[in-house]
Backbone bond lengths (Angstrom), bond angles and torsions (degrees), N, CA, C in turn:
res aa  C-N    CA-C-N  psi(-1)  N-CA   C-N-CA  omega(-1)  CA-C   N-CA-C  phi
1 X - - - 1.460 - - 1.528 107.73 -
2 X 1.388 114.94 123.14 1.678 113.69 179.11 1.692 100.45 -70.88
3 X 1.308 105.91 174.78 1.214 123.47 175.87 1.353 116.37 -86.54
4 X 0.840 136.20 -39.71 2.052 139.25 131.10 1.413 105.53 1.87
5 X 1.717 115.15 -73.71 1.232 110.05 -156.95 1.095 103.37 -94.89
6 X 1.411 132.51 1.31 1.670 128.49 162.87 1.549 94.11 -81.88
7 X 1.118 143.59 -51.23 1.259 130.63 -168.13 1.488 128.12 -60.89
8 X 1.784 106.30 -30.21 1.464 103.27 154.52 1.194 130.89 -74.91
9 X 1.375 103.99 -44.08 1.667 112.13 -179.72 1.696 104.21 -46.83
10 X 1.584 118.88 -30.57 1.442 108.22 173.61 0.941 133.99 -80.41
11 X 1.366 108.87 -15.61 1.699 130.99 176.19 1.722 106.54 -69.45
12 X 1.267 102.59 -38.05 1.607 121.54 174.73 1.455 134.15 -42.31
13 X 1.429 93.33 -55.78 1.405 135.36 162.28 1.352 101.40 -51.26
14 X 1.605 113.07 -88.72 1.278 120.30 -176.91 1.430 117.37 -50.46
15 X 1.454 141.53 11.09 1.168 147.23 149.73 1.388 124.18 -81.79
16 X 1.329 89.57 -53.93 1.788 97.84 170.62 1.368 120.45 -62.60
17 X 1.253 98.57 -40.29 1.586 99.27 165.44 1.272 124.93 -42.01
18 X 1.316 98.76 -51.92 1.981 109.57 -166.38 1.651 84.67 -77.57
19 X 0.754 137.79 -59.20 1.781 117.44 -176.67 1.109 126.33 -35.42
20 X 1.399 100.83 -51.65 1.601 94.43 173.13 1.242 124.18 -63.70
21 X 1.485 112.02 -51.83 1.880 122.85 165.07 1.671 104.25 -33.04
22 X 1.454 113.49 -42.36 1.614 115.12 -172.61 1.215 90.45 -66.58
23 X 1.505 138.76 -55.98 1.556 126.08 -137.62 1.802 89.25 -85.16
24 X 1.513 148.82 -41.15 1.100 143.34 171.68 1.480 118.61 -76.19
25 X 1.348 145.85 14.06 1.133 149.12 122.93 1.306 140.85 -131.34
26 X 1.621 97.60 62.28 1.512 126.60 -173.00 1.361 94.09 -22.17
27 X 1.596 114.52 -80.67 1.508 122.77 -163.44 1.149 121.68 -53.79
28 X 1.294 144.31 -26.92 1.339 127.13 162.90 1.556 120.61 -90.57
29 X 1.885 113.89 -12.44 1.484 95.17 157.98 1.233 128.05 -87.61
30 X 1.702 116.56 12.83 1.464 129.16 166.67 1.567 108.93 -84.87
31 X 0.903 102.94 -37.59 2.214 103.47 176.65 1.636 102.64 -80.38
32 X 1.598 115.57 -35.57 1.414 92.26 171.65 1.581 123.73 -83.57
33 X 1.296 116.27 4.65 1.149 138.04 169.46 1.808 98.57 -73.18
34 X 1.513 121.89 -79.72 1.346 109.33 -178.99 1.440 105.98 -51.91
35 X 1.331 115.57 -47.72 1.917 76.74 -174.20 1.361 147.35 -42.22
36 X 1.047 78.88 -56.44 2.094 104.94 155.54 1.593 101.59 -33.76
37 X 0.922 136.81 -90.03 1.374 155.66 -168.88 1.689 96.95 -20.46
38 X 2.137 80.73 -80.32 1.933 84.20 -175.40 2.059 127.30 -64.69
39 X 1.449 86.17 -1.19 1.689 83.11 159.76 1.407 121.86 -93.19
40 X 1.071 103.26 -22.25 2.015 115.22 172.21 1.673 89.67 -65.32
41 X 1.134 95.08 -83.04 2.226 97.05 -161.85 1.845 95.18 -53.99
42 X 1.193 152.31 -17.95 1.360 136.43 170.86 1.879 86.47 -80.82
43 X 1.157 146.89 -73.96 1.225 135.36 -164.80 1.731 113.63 -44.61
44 X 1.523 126.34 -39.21 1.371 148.47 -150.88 2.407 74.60 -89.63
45 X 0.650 125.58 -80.08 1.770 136.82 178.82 1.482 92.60 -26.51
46 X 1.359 109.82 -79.27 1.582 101.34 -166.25 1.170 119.25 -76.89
47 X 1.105 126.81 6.01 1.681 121.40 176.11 1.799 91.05 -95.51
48 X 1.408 108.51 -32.94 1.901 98.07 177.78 1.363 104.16 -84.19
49 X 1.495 143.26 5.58 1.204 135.32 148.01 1.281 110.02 -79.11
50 X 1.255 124.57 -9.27 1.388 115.08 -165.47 1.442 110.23 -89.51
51 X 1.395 109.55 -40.73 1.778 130.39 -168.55 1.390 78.38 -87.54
52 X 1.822 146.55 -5.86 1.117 92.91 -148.83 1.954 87.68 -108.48
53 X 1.443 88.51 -5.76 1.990 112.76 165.13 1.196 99.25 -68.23
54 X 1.150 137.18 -64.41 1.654 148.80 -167.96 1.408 101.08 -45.10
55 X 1.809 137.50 -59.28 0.934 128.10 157.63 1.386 147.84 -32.18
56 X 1.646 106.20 -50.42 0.922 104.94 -157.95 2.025 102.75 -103.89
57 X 1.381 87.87 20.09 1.971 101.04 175.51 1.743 80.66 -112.49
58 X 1.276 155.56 -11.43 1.200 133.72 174.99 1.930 99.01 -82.03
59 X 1.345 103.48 -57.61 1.311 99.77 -179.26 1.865 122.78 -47.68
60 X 1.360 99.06 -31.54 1.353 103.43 -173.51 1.498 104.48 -83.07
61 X 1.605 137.08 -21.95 1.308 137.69 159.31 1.704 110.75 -64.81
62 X 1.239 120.53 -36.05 1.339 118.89 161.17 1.406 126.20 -39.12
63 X 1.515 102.98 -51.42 1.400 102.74 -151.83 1.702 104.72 -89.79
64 X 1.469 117.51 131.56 1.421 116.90 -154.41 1.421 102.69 -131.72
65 X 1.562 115.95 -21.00 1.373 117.24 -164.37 1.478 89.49 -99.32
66 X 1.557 119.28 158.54 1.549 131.29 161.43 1.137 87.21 -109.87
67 X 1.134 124.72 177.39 1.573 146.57 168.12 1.824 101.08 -101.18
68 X 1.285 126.71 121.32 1.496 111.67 163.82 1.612 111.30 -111.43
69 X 1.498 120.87 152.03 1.114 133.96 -178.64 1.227 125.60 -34.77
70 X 1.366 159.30 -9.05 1.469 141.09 -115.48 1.525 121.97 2.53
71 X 1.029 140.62 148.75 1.278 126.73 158.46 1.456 138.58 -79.75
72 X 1.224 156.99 146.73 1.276 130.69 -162.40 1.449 112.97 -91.96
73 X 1.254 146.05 159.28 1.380 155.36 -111.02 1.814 77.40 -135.56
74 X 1.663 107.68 133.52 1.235 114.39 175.29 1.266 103.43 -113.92
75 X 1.605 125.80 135.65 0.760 135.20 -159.38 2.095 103.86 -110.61
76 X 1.343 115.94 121.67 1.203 99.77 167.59 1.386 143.83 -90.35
77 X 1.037 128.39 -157.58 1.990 109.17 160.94 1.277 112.04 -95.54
78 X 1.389 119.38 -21.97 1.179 119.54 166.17 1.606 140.10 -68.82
79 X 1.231 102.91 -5.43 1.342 120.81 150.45 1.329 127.08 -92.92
80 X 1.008 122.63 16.20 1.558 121.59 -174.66 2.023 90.19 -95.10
81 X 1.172 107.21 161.96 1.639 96.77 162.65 1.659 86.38 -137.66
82 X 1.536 83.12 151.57 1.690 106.23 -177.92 1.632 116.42 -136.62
């Protein structure tokens, strides 16, 4: 027997196993079921807060120009003609 097919055949086992363990303590392989879950979607959140910081510090190293006002044009009396 290679070691291949002992290694699935144990994986096999150890599946069937947990099924059955699942089907005789529904309720705690349903809470260890949500845990699992809400550590995926809390990991899946902060990794998109993370890229979503990462972005917006690239954009803000980008941006180099301000915009400045023009100033407004003063007009004297000596330019007026009369």
């Amino acid at each position: 027997m290679s070691t291949t097919l002992s290694i699935i055949i144990l994986c096999e086992v150890l599946f069937t196993l947990f099924i059955v363990w699942g089907f005789m303590h529904e309720e705690l392989f349903v809470s260890f079921e949500d845990k699992i879950i809400f550590a995926v979607l809390k990991k899946i959140r902060k990794r998109k807060a993370h890229n979503e910081m990462l972005r917006r510090e690239k954009l803000n190293a980008k941006v180099i120009y301000t915009p400045v006002r023009p100033a407004a044009k003063k007009t004297t009396s000596n330019d007026s003609a009369a």
